[in-house]
C-alpha positions as CSV (number, residue, x, y, z in Angstrom):
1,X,-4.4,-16.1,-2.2
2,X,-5.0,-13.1,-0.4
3,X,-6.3,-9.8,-0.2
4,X,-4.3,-7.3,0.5
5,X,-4.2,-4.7,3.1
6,X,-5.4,-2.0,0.9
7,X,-8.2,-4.2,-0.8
8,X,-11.4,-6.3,-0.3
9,X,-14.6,-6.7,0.7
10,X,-15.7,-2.8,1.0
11,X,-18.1,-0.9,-0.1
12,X,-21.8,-2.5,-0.1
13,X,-23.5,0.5,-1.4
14,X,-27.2,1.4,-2.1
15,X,-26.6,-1.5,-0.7
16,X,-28.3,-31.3,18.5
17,X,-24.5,-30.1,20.0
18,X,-22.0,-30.6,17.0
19,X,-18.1,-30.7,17.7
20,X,-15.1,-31.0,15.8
21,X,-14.9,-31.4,11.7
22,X,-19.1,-32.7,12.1
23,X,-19.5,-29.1,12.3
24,X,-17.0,-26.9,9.6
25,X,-15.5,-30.1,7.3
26,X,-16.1,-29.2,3.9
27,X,-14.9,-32.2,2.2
28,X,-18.0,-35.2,1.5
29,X,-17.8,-37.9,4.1
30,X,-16.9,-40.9,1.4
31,X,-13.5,-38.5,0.4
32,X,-12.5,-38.5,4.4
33,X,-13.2,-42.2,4.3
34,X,-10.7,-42.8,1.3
35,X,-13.4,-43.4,-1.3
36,X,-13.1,-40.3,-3.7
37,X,-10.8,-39.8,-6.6
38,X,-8.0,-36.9,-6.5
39,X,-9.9,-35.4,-9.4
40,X,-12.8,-34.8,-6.5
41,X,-10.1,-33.1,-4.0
42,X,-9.2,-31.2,-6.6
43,X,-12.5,-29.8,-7.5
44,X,-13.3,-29.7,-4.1
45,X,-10.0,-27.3,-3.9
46,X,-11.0,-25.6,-6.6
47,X,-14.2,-24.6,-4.4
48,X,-12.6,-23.8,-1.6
49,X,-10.1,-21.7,-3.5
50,X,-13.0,-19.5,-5.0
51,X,-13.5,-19.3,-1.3
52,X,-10.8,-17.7,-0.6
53,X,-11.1,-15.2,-3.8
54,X,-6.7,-16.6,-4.1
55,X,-7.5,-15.3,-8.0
56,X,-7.9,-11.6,-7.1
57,X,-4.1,-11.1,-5.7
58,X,-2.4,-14.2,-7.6
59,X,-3.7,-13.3,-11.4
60,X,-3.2,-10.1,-12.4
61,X,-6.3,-8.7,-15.2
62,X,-5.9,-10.7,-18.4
63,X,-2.9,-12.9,-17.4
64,X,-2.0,-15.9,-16.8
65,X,-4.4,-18.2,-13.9
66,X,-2.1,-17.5,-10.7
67,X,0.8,-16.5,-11.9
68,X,1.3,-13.3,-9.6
69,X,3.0,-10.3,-10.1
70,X,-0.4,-8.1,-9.0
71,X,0.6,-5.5,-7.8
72,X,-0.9,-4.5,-4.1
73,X,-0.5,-0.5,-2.8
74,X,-0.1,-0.3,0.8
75,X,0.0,2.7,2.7
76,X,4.1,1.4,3.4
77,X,4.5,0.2,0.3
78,X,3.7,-1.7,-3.4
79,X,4.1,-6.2,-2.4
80,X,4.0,-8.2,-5.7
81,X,2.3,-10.8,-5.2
82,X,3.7,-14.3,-5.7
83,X,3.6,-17.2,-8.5
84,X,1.6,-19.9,-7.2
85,X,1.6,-21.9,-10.1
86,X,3.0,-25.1,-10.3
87,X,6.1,-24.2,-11.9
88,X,9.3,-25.8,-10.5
89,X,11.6,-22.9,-10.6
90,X,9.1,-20.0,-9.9
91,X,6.3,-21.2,-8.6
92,X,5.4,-23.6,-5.8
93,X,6.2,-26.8,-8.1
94,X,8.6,-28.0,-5.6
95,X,6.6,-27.5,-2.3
96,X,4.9,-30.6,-0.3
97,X,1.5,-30.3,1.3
98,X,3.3,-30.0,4.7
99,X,5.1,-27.0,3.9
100,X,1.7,-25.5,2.1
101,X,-0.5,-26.1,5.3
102,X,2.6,-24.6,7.2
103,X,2.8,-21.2,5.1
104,X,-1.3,-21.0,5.4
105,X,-1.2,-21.7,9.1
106,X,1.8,-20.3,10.3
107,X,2.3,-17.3,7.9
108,X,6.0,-18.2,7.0
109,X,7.1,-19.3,3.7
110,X,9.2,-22.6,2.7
111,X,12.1,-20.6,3.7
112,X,10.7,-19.5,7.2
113,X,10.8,-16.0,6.5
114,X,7.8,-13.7,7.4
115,X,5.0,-13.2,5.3
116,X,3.9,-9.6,5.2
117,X,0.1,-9.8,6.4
118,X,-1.5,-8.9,2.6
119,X,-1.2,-12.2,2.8
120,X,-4.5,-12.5,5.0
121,X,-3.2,-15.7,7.3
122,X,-4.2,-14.4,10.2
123,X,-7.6,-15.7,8.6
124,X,-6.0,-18.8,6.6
125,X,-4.6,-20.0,10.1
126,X,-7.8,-20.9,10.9
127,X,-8.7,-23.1,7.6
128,X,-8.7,-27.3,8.3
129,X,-6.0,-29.7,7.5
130,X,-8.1,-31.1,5.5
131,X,-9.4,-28.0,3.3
132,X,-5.8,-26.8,3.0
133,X,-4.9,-29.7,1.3
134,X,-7.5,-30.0,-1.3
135,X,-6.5,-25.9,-2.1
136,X,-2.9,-27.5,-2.6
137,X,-4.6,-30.2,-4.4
138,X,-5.8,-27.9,-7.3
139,X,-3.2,-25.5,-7.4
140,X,-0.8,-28.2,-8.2
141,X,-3.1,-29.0,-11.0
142,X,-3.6,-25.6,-12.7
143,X,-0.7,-24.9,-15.5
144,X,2.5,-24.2,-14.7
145,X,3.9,-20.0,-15.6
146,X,7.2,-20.0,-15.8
147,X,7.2,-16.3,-14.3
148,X,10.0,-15.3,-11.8
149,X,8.6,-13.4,-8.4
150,X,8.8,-9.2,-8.2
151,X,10.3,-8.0,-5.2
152,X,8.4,-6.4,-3.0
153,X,9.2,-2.1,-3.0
154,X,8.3,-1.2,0.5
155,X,9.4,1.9,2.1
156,X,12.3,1.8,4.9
157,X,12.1,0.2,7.6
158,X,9.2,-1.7,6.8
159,X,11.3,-3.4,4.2
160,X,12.7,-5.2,7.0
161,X,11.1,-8.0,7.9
162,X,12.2,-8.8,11.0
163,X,9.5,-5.7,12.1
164,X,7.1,-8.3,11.1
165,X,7.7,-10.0,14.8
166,X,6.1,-7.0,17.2
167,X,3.0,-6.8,14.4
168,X,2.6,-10.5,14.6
169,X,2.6,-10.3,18.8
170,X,0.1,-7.4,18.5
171,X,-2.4,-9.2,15.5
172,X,-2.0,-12.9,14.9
173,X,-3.4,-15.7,17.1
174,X,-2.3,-18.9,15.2
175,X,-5.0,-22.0,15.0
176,X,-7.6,-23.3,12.6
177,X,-11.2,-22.5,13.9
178,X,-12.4,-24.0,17.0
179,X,-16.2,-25.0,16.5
180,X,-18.8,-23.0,19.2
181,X,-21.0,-26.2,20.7
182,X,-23.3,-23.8,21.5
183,X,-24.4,-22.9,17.7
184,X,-25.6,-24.8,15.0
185,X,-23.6,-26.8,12.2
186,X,-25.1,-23.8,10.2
187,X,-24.0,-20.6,12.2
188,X,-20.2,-23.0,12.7
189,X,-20.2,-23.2,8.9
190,X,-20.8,-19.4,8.2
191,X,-18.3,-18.8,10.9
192,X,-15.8,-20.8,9.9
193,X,-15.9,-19.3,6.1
194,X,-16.3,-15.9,7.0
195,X,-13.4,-16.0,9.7
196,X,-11.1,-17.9,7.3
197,X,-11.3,-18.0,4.2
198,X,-13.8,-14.8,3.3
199,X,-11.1,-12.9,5.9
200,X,-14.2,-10.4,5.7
201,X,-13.0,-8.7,8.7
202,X,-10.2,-7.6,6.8
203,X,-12.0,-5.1,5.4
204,X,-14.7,-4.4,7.2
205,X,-12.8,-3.8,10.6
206,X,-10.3,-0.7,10.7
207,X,-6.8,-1.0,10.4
208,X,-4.4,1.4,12.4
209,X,-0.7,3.1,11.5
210,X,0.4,0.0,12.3
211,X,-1.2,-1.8,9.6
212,X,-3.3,-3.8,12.3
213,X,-7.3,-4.3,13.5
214,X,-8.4,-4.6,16.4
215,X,-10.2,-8.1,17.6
216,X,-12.6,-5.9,19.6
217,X,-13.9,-3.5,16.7
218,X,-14.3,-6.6,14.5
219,X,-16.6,-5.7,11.5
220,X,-17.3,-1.9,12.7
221,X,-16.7,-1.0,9.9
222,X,-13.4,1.7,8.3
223,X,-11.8,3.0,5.1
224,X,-9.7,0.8,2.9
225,X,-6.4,2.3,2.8
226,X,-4.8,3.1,-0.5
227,X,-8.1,2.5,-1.8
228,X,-10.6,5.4,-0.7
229,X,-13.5,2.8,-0.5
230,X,-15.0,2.9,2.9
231,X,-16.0,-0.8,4.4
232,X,-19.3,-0.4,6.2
233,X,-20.1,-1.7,9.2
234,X,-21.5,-4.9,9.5
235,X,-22.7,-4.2,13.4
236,X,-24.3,-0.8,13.1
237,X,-27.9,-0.7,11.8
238,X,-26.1,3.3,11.0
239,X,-24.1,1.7,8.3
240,X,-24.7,-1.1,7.0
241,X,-25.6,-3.2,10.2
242,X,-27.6,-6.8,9.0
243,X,-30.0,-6.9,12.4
244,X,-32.8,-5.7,10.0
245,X,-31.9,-7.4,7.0
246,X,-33.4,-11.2,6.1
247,X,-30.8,-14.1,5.7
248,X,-32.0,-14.3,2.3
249,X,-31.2,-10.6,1.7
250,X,-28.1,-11.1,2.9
251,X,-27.7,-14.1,1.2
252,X,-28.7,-12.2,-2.3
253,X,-26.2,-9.9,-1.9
254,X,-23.6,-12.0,-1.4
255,X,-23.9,-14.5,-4.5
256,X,-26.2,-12.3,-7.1
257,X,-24.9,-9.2,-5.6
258,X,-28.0,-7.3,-5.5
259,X,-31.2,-7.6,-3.2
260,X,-34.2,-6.2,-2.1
261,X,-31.6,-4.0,0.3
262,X,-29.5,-2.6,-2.3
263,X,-26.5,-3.6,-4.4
264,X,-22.7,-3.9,-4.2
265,X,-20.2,-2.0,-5.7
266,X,-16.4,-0.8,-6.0
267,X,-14.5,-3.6,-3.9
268,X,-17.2,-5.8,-3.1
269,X,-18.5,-6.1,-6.7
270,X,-15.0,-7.6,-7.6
271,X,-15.8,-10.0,-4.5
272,X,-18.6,-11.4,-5.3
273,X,-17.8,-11.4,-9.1
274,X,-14.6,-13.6,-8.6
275,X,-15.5,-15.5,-5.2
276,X,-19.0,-15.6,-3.6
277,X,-21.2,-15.9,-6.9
278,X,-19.4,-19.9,-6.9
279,X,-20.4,-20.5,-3.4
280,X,-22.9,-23.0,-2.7
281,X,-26.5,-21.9,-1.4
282,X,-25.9,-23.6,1.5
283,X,-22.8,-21.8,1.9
284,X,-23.6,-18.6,1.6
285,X,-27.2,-18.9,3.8
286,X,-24.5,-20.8,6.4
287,X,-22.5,-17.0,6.0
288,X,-26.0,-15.4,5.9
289,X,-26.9,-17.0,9.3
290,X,-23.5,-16.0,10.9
291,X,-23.0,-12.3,9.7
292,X,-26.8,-12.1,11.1
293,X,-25.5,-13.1,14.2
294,X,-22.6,-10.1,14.9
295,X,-24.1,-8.2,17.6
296,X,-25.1,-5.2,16.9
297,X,-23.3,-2.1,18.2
298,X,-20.1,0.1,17.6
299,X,-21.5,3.4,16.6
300,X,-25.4,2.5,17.3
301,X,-25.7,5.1,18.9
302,X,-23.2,7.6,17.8
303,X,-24.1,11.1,16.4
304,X,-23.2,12.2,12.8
305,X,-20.1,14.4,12.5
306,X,-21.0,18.3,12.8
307,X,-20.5,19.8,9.8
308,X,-18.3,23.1,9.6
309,X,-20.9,24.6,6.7
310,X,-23.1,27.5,7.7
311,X,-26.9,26.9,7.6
312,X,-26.7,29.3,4.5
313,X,-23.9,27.1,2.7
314,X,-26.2,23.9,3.4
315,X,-28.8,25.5,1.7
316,X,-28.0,26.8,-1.2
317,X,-26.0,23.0,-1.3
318,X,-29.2,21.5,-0.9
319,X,-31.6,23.6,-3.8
320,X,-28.4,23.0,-6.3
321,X,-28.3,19.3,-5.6
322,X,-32.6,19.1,-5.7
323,X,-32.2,20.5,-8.7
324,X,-29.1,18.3,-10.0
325,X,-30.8,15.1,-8.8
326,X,-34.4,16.1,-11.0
327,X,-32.2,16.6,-14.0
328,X,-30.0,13.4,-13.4
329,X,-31.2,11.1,-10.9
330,X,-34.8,11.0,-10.6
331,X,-35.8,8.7,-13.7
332,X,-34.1,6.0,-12.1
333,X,-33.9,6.9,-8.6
334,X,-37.6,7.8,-8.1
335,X,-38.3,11.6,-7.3
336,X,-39.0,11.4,-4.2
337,X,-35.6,8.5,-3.4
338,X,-37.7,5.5,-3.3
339,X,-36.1,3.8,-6.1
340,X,-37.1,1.0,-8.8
341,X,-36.4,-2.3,-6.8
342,X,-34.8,-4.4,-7.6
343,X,-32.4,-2.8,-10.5
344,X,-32.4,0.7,-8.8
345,X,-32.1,1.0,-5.2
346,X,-33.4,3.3,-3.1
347,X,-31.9,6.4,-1.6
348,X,-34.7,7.3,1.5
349,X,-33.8,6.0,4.5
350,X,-30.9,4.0,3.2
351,X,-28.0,3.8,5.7
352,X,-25.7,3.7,3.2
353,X,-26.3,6.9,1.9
354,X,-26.2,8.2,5.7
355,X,-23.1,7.4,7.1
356,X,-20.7,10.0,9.0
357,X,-18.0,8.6,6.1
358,X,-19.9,10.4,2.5
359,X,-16.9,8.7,0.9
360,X,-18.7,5.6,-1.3
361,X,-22.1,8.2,-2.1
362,X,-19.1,10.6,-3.8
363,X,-17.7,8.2,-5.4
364,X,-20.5,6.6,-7.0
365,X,-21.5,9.9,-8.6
366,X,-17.9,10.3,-9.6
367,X,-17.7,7.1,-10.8
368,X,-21.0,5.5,-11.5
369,X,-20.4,1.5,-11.4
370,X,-22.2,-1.4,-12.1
371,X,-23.1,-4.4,-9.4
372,X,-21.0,-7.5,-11.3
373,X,-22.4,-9.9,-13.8
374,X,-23.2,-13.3,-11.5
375,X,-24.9,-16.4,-12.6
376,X,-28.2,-15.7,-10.5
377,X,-28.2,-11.6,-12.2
378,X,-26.5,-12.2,-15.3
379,X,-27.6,-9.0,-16.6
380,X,-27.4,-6.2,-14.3
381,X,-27.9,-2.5,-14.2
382,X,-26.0,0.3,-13.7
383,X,-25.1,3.7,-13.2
384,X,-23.3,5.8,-15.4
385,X,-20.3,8.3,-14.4
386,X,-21.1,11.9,-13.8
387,X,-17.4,13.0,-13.2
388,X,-17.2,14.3,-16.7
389,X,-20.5,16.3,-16.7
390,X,-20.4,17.5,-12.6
391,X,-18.1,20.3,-11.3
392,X,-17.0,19.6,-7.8
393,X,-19.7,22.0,-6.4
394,X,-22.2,20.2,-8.2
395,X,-20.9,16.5,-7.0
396,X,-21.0,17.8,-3.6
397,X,-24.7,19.7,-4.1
398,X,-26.1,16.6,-5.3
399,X,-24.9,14.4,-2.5
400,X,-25.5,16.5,-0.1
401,X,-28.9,16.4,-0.9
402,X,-29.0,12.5,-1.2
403,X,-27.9,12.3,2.6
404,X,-30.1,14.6,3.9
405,X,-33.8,14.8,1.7
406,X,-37.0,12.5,2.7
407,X,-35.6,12.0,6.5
408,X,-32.1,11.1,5.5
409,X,-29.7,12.6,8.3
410,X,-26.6,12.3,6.9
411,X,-24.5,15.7,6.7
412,X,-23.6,17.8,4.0
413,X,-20.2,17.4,1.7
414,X,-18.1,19.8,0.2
415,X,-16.4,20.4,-2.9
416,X,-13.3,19.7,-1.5
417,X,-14.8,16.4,-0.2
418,X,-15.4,15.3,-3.7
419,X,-12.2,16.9,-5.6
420,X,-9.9,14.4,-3.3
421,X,-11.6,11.1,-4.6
422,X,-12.3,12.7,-8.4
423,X,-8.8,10.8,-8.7
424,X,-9.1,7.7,-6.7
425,X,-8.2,4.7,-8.1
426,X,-11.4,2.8,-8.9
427,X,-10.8,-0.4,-7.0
């Protein structure tokens, strides 16, 4: 059910007093009160496991639902990750409820032994009773894989997981959320989902040698390991900071996966597609109104990394990449960056395109991409590669202009800069 260290939630590019379960219970009051069916905690599970995006580590690409064996690059090593099917012998067939809310909570298996944090519980430890339960609810109704578990390969010593102890002293904080009587049942709500389950910070917060993030540079924003998909910050109007954004931008973003703002793509994309496209509209707004909320600062007011390049280099970068981006760019793009909303986002004055880290701008060119397929933009648009077609000099010329033409102060990139992601795995 989780994301690992090395994935998630990256890459958005373009881009009354309550207390207690009145204010994050998920479940419909007549279920509390004894009067639904298990077919409704089980659809209710099934919810909450969209939630919690469990598909993207449990199923691997055109396998069987859960069944596991996906396998997870970390910068210490590969994790498998487990079967979590019903299956007696090799799935969780033979766990209770008890010993489910006690692996989600506690971050130890039915055994007791340490669960390497891939497994995201130091956001599931924050996830109800109550919503645990219904996620163990529909899991024990999916079809049982008869699939046996792949060890894990890591690198020695982390293969021991005894190590697990200091990083659990240093990063975990066991205890399902703890509503703010301050907020609203809305702002709890978003909180509660995008603390827990979502475990957006995850992504968008760095994570050090140590495989940890720090509480205190929550959602600033750092590179995905393994991956090579920076994770904007969501607390810097530099990046990709929400204090100018709408809740209903936000909102599009997160369930079509496009808005007015921009669109998402590499990590994200995969996100949305598998998790936050199921999400209710009150849901998501409830997410909306809490990522709104993040105060805004880590790197407000931080200058842009000097680049090394000579004012000549920069511009013969620049009159290359002008003339790269009329050839290539422009008919969708707009000539002067302003973009052909909402299908083709703009590249003036879009933080995105800005950012001290030009890694997600390379890769797009590399790479192209589309935002995913959802229910509310069934039919999106999207850009094709140009890795095939652009040297290295070029990729960099043409990005370099991005960032820096019609006001954009980004710096320049070099052809170095883009030959070290021409290879990066795409998600």
């Amino acid at each position: 059910m989780a994301k690992t260290l090395a994935v998630r939630l990256g890459a958005a590019l373009a881009l009354g007093v309550c207390v207690g379960f009145g204010v994050i219970a998920s479940t419909p009051l007549a279920l509390a009160q004894g009067g639904s069916s298990q077919a409704d905690v089980i659809k209710r599970g099934e919810y909450l496991a969209r939630a919690g995006d469990c598909i993207a580590c449990h199923t691997k690409p055109s396998d069987k639902l859960f069944a596991g064996g996906r396998a997870m690059p970390t910068p210490f090593g590969t994790l498998y990750s487990p079967n979590i099917t019903p299956d007696d012998e090799t799935g969780i067939g033979q766990w209770s409820a008890d010993e489910f809310y006690s692996m989600m909570h506690t971050g130890r298996s039915r055994d007791g032994s340490l669960l390497y944090p891939a497994m995201p519980y130091a956001a599931y430890t924050k996830v109800t009773r109550e919503d645990s339960d219904a996620i163990f609810a529909y899991l024990k109704s999916v079809p049982p894989v008869k699939q046996p578990n792949r060890p894990h390969e890591m690198r020695f010593p982390y293969n021991n997981r005894q190590l697990l102890l200091g990083w659990r002293t240093l990063y975990f904080r066991e205890g399902e959320y703890k509503a703010d009587p301050a907020k609203s049942v809305e702002w709890n709500r978003g909180a509660y989902l995008v603390q827990g389950l979502g475990h957006c910070s995850m992504c968008h917060t760095a994570i050090n040698a140590l495989g940890g993030s720090s509480e205190s540079k929550a959602f600033e924003g750092g590179l995905i390991p393994m991956q090579d998909w920076y994770a904007p910050s969501l607390t810097s109007n530099r990046e990709a900071g929400l204090g100018e954004w709408s809740i209903d931008e936000i909102a599009d973003l997160l369930q079509k996966g496009v808005s007015r703002r921009g669109a998402v793509y590499g990590p994200m994309a995969e996100v949305v597609y598998d998790s936050l496209q199921y999400l209710s509209d009150d849901d998501v707004r409830a997410m909306a109104v809490y990522l709104k909320s993040l105060p805004q600062h880590g790197g407000e007011g931080a200058a842009a990394a000097t680049s090394a390049m000579s004012r000549d280099e920069r511009d013969l970068l620049f009159k290359l990449g002008s003339k790269i981006y009329d050839a290539q760019c422009a008919t969708c793009h707009g000539k002067n960056g302003e973009g052909k909303l909402p299908d083709f986002p703009p590249l003036a004055n879009n933080q995105s395109i800005q950012m001290t880290s030009a890694v997600n701008p390379i890769r797009m060119v590399l790479n192209g991409g589309y935002a995913p397929g959802t229910a509310k933009n069934p039919m999106p648009y999207g850009m094709p590669p140009f890795a095939q077609s652009l040297s290295d000099d070029e990729v960099a010329a043409v990005v370099t202009f991005i960032r820096t033409a019609w006001g954009n102060h980004g710096t320049p990139v070099s052809a170095k800069d883009a030959n070290a992601l021409r290879s990066a795995p795409l998600y």
